[in-house]
N, C-alpha and C positions, 0 to 999 in steps of 0.2 A: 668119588665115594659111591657106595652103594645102599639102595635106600627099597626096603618092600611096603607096598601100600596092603593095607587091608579095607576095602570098601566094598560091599556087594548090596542086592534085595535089589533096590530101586536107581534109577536115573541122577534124582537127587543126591545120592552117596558115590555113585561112580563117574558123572558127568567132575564134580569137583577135582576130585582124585587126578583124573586123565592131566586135566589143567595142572593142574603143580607136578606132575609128573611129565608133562610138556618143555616146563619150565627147568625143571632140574635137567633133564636131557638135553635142552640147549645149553646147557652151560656145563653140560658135558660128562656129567654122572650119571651112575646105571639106575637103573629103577625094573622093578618086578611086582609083579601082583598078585595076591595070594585071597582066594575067595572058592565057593561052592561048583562042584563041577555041573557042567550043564547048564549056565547060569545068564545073566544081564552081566554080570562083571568079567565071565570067562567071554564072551563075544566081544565084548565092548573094549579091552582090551586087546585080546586077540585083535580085532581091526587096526587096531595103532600100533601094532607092530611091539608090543611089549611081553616080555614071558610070563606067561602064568602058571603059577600052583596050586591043585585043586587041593580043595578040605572037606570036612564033611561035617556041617556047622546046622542047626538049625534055630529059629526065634521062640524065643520063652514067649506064649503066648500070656496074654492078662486073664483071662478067662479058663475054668478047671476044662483040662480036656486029655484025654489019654498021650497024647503027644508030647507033653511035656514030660512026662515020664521019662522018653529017651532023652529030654536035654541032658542031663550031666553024661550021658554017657558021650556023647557028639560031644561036649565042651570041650572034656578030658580027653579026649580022643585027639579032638582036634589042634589044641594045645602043643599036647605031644609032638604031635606032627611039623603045627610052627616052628616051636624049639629049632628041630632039624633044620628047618627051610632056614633060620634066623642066623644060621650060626657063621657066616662071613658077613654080616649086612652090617650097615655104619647108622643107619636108623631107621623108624619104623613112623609110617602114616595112615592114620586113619580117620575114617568120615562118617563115625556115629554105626549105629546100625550094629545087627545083631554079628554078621560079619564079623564087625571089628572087635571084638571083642576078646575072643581066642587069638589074634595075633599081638594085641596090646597086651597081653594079659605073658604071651610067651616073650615078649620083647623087652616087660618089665623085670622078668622073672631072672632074663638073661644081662639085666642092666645096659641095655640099649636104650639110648633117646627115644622117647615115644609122644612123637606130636598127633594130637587129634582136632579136626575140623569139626565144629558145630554149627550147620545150616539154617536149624529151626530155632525160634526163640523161645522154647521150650522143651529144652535139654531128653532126649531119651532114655530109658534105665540102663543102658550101655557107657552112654557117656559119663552121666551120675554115679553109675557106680565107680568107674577105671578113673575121675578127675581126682582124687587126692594124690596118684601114685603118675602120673602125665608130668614129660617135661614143662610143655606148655599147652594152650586150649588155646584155639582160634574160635571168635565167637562174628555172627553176623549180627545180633540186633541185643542191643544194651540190657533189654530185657532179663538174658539169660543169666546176667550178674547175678541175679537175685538166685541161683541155683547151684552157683558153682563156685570155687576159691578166687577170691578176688587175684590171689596174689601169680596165679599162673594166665591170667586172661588178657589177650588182647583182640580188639572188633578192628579188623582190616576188612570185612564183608565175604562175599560167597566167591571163591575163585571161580572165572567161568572160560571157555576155551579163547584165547587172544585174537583179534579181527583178522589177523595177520594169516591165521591156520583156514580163514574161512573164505579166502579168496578164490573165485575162477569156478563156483559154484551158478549155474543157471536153472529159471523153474521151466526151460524147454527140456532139460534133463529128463525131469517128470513128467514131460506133457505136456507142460502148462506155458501160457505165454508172457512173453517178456513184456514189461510196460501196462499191462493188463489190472485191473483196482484186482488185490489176491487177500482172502480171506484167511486166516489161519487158525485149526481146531485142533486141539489138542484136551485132554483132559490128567496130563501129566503120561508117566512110563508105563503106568497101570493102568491107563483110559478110566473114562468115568461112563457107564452106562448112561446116568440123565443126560449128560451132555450133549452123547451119542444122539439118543433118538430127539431128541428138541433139534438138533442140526437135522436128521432124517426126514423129520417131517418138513421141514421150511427149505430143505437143498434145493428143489425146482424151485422156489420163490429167487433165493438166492441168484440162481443162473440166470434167469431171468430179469433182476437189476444190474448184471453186467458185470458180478462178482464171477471169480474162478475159485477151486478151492483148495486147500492141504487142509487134508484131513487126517490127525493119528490118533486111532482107536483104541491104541491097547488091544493088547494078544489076547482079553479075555471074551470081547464080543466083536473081532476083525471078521471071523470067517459070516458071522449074520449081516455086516453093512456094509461090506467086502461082495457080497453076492447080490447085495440089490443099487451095488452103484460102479460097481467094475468096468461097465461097459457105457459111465456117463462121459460126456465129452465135461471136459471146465472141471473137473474133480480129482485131485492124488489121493488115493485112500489107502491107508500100510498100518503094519501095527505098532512099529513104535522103530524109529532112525533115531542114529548118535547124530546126524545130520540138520536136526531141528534148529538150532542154532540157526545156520546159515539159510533155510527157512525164513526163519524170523527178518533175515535183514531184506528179505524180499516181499515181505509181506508188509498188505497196507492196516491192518484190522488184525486180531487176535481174540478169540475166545477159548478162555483155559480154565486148570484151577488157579489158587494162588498161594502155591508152595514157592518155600522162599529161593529154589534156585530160578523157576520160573521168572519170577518177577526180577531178578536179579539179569537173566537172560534180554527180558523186556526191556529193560532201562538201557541194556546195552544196544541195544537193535533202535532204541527210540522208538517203538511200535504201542502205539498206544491199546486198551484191550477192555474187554470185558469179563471180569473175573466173576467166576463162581466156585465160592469157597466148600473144603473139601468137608460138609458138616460134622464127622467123623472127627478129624484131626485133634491131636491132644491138646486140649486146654481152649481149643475153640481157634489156634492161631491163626489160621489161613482166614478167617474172617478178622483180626485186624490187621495182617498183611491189606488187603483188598481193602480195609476199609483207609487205610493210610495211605494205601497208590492215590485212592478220590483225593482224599485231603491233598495229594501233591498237585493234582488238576491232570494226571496223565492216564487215568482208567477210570471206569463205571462199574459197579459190581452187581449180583445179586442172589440173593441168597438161594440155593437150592429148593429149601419149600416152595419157594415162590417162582421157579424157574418153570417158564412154556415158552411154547414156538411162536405166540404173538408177542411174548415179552422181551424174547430176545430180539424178535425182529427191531420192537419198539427200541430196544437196548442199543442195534447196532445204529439206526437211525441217530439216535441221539448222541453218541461218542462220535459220529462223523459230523455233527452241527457243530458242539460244543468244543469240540478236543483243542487245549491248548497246548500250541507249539511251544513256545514261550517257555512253559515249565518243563516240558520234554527236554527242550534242549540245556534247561539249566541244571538237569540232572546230571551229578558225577561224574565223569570217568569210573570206570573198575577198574583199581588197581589191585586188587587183592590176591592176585596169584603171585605178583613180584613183591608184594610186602612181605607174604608170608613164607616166601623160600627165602626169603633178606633174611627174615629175623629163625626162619630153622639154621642156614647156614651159618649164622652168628654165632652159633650153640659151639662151632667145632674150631 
């Protein structure tokens, strides 16, 4: 069969996607992706070797601004377009996001199966609005019950790329050496500025307790901490790899936000971390993401007001005293990429 994903914007919406679109291709159906040209979804795809069709889609912002203006015209626009793209495909996948929206919207239109992924536990107006007319909803955290039709929901969690895909990866690749205590920073696909410069100011501390480092910035402040650490020995600095994943499995430490693929990532790697939630985020969620990882005994958090470069120092000190094994390793398996191509293939 053949199956078009719509997931674009963020890491968060296309990292899932790639995973269940992994999994359908192992077992031997087409898959295509359909998202914004120029984009996180036309690369990221593009690299796995899958086709893409560009659209021309943009996000209804919350806030009054002349931009939204053009939304209906991109909707309809882009709609249109799906249509065409939809008209041999046997179903339609998507992962939240403004993106998805125009190609659920064309797929329902055209009475195609239309599954969609929900990462956050706190439903966005894409998914809210398109959940009555959805075959099914995949949801990651119980939570999101309370927003959407009981009777299309099942929680299998965040699909994330299989261990299997992430083999034969080394951090001499990047520089860095093998067996070496490796710190990893991250502040999600967008980078997060605080995070940035609290790691900037304390990076020679860091080298100097014997830490190396991966560091991904986000494309939006790469070229300013790009230019003052280029040339440090013990440091990867980039602005955002499909590659993080296998990262992860070489890393001894973790400082990120705590969006839920992230932490979903984390639990798979065993990598215990220091979360600093994204204050933004709707509903406040990524602070009780973080505040839940504590409760499990497998991360520290803290909150952005209160984030500096003595506190994190303080921070990493402390998840390297306390960190319990124990609960890391009683953590899950993810299975959730094969649950949830089980139960879409069931559909047909």
């Amino acid at each position: 069969m053949k199956f078009a994903f719509g997931a674009g914007g963020t890491g968060g919406h296309i990292i899932p996607a790639l995973a269940m679109a992994h999994e359908l291709k192992a077992r031997g159906h087409e898959c295509v992706f359909i998202g914004n040209k120029s984009s996180m979804e036309e690369r990221l795809s593009a690299d796995a070797n899958y086709p893409f069709h560009a659209i021309k889609v943009q996000k209804l912002y919350r806030k009054l601004t002349v931009a939204n203006l053009l939304f209906p015209y991109y909707l309809s626009g882009s709609i249109i377009a799906c249509r065409k793209l939809l008209k041999d495909c046997d179903g339609v996948i998507t992962t939240g996001g403004f993106v998805a929206g125009p190609v659920a919207i064309a797929a329902i239109s055209k009475k195609i199966p239309c599954f969609l992924h929900e990462s956050n536990s706190y439903p966005g107006i894409t998914t809210k609005y398109l959940a009555p007319r959805l075959t099914r909803i995949y949801i990651s955290f119980e939570d999101s019950r309370k927003y959407l039709p009981l009777n299309k929901l099942r929680n299998f969690g965040i699909p994330i790329v299989n261990r299997e895909r992430k083999a034969g990866f080394s951090l001499e690749q990047i520089g860095l050496k093998e067996g070496k205590r490796t710190l990893l920073i991250t502040g999600g696909s967008q980078g997060s500025v605080a995070i940035n410069e609290a790691v900037s100011t304390i990076a020679s501390v860091l080298l100097q307790q014997d830490w190396q480092i991966i560091w991904q910035t986000g494309s939006y402040s790469y070229q300013r901490f790009a230019q003052l650490f280029q040339d440090t020995p013990g440091i990867h600095i980039f602005d955002f790899s499909p590659h993080l994943a296998e990262m992860m499995q070489k890393a001894d430490l973790a400082i990120t936000r705590a969006g839920a693929l992230t932490i979903a990532e984390l639990e798979a790697a065993r990598l215990p971390a220091i979360l600093i939630p994204l204050p933004t985020a709707a509903e406040n969620h990524q602070y009780y993401n973080a505040l839940a990882q504590r409760n499990k005994g497998v991360a520290e958090f803290i909150e952005q007001k209160e984030l500096s470069p003595q506190g994190l120092l303080a921070g990493i000190s402390t998840v390297e005293n306390w960190f319990n094994v124990r609960a890391m390793n009683a953590l899950p398996e993810n299975n959730a990429t094969h649950n949830i191509i089980n139960d879409i293939l069931s559909f047909y």
